[in-house]
C-alpha positions as CSV (number, residue, x, y, z in Angstrom):
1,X,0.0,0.0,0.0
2,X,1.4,3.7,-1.1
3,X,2.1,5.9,1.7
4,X,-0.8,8.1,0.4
5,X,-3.2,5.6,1.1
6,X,-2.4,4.7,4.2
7,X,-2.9,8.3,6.2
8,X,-6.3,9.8,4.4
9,X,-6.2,13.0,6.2
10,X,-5.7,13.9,9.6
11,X,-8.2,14.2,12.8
12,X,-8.4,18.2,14.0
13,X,-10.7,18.4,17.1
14,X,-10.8,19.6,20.4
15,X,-9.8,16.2,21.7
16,X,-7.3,15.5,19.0
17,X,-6.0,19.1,20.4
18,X,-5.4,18.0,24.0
19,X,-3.8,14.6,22.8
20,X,-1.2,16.8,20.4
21,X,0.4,18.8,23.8
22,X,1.3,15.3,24.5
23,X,3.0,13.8,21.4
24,X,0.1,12.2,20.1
25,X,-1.6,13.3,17.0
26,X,-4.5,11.4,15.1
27,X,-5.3,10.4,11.7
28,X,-7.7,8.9,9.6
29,X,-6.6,5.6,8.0
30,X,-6.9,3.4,5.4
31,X,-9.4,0.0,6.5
32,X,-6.8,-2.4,5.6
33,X,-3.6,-0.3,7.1
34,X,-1.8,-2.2,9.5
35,X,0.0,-0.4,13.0
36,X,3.4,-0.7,11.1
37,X,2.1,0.4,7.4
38,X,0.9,3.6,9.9
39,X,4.3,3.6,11.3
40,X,6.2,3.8,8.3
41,X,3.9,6.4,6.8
42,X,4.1,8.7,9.2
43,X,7.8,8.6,9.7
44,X,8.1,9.1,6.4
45,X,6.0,11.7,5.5
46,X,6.5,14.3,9.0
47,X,10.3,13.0,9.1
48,X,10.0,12.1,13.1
49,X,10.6,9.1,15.1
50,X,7.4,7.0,16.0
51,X,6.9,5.3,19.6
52,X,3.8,3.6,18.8
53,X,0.3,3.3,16.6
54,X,-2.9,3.1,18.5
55,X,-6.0,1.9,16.1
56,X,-9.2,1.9,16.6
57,X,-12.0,0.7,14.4
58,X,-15.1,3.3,14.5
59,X,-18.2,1.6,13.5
60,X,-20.6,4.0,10.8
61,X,-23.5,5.6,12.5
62,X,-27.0,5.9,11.3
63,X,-28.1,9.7,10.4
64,X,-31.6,10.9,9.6
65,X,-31.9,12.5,5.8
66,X,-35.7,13.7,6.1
67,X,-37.5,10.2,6.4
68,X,-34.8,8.0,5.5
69,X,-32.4,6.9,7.7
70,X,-28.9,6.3,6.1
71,X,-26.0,4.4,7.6
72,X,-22.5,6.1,7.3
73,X,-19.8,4.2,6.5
74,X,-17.2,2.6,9.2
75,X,-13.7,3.9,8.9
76,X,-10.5,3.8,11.2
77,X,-8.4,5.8,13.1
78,X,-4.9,6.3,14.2
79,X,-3.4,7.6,17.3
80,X,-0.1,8.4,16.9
81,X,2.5,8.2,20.0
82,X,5.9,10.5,18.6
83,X,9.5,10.3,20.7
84,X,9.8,13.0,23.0
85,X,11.1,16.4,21.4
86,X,9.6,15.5,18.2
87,X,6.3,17.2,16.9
88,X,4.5,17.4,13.3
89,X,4.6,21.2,12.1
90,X,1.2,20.8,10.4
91,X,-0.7,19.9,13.8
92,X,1.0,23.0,15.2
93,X,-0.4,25.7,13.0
94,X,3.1,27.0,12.3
């Protein structure tokens, strides 16, 4: 799997937030992407050392369009643990 298919975009919420002031960022991932296809993406795309790849499956949720209810697709995530001193400049707003 390409590197671009492994990290689909990355996780920004208020949450997400609190986990970056201590090295640990999120993602959205790829359904099939393994902890170590995560690892090597994101050491390879930021340039920083990895620690270790938290995944978690999140199941799709059922959402109301008028009188229909429509189920959203389940997708994965990625918590990302980074060596101390390192951080991902994108995350930081700088």
């Amino acid at each position: 799997m390409n590197l671009y298919e492994v990290l689909r975009r990355p996780l920004i919420t208020e949450k997400s937030t609190r986990l970056s002031e201590s090295n640990k960022y999120v993602f959205e991932v790829d359904k099939k992407a393994s902890k170590d296809q995560v690892r090597q993406a994101v050491e390879k795309a930021f340039k920083v050392a990895v620690r270790g790849v938290n995944i978690i499956k999140v199941p799709g949720e059922i959402k109301r369009m008028g009188r229909r209810e429509v189920k959203r697709p389940p997708w994965k995530k990625a918590i990302v643990t980074l060596k101390e001193g390192d951080k991902i400049q994108f995350f930081e707003g700088v």
